[in-house]
N, C-alpha and C positions, 0 to 999 in steps of 0.2 A: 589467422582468424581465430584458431581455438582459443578457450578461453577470455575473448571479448570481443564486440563489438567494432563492426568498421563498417563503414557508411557504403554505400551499393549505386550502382549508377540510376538514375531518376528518385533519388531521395529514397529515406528508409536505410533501415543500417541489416546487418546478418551475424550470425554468431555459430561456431561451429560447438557443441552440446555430445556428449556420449549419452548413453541409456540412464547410469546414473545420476549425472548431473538434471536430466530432464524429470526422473521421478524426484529429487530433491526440491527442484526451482515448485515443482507441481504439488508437492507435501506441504511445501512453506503457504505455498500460495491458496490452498486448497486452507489450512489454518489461520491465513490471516480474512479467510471471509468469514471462517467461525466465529472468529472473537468479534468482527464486524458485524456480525448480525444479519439475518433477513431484512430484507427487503418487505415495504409496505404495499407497493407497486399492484395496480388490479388487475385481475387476470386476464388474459387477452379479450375483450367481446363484453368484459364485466362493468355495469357501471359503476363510475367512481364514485359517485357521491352518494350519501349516507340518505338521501331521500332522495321519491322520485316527482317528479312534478317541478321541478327548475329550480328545487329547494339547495341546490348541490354550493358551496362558499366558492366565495373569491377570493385568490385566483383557483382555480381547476387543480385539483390532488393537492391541494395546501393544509399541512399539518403542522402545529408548535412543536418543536423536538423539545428536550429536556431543558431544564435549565443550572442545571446541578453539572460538575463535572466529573466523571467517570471517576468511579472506584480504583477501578485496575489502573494500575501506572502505567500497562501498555497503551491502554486504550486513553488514559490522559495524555502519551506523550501525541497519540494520533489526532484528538480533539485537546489541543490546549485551549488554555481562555484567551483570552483574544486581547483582555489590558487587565496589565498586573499579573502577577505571580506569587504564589505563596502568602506566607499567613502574614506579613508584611504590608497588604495590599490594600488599599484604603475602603472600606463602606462604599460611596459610591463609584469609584471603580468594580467593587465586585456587582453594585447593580447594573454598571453598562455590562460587563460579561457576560451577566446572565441571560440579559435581556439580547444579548447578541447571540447568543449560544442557541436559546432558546427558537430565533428564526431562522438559524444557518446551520444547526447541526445533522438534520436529517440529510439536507441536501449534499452536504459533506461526506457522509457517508454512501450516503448513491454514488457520489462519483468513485469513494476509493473503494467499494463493492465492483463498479464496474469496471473499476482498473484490474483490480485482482478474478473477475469473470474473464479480462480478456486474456490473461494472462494462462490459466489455465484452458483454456479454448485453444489460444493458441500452439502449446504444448501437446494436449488432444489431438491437432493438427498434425503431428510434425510426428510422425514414422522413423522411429530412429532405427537401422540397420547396418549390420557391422558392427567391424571392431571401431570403422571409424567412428560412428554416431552420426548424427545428420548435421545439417543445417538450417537454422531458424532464421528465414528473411520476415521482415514487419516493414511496411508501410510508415509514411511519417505519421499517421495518428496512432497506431498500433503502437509507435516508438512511446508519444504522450503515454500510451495507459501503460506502458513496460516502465519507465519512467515512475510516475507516481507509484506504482507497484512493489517497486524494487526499493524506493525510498521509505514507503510505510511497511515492509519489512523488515530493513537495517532499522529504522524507530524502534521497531516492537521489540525485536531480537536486542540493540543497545538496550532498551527498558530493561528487559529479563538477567544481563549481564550488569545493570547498573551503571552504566557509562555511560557520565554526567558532560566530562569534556574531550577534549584533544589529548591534553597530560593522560588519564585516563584509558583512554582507546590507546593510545601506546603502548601501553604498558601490556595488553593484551600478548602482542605479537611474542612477548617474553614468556607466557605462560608453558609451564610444564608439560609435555605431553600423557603425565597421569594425572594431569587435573579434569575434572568431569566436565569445567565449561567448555573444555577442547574442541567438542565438535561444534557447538554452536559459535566460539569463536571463530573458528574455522569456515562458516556461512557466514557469517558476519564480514569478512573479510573476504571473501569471494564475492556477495552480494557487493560492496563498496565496489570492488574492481569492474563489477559489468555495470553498476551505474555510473562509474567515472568515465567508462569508453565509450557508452552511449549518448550521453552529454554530448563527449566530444563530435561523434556522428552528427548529431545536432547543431551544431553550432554553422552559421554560416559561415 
């Protein structure tokens, strides 16, 4: 089990984790809600809508998110556009994007906020002691948000490394050990392997 993922009797997978591995998965994950941004979300008891008297829009907490696509190339590989790419991309393609971005993006982000909340909750959780380190068992929805988690940080992390394909990500594994992108390589490449083995957990 250490080092990845295996599936647990009544669904849900487990992973065996040391001290460092848990404050790493917890560093990453704890940064990729940074660059994701707060949450719009009212506060427990608070009401949502911006007047009172029944004046509140339809549907309930409905907000346009942007329509522009993110600056940061991490956060564009996280929100891409949705039709077309690059500056290739015709006029009115870039108007469906927009107009698509513009109603899906917040919601997008809630959920991969809430993938990377559960992620670090679930770490919070999990008492590592010993030389051995613990054990991380997840439920099959716990798996969904380990999942999207695990994937929009290999994104972010490929972004920052500029690993555009396959040829590319190869070539990684060849890198020097006095090269700087070393250690992020290095999660980059352990991140893949726990998201490969939880897949497979998943798979019927």
């Amino acid at each position: 089990m250490a080092g990845q993922f295996e599936a647990i009797p009544g669904g849900g997978a487990a992973v065996a984790l040391d001290e460092i591995e848990i404050s790493i998965l917890r560093s990453l994950a704890v940064q990729l809600l940074e660059l994701i941004g707060p949450g719009d979300e009212p506060a427990k008891g608070e009401d949502p809508s911006p007047a009172s008297g029944g004046d509140a829009p339809w549907p309930p907490y409905f907000a346009e998110g942007p329509s522009e696509p993110p600056s940061d190339p991490a956060l564009a590989r996280l929100f891409p556009d949705a039709y077309g790419f690059g500056d290739d991309t015709d006029d009115e393609l870039r108007e469906y994007s927009s107009e698509f971005r513009r109603f899906t993006e917040n919601d997008l982000r809630d959920r991969k906020r809430e993938d990377g909340l559960a992620v670090v909750r679930g770490l919070d959780a999990l008492s590592a002691s010993g030389e051995g380190g613990a054990v991380l068992k997840l439920t099959p929805d716990d798996c969904r948000h380990w999942l999207g988690a695990l994937n929009d940080l290999r994104l972010t992390i490929g972004s920052r490394l500029e690993v555009s394909d396959e040829d590319e990500g190869e070539s990684l594994y060849r890198l020097r050990d006095s090269d700087p992108r070393k250690p992020m390589v290095m999660a980059y490449l352990w991140l893949g392997a726990l998201q490969e083995t939880l897949v497979e957990t998943m798979m019927p």
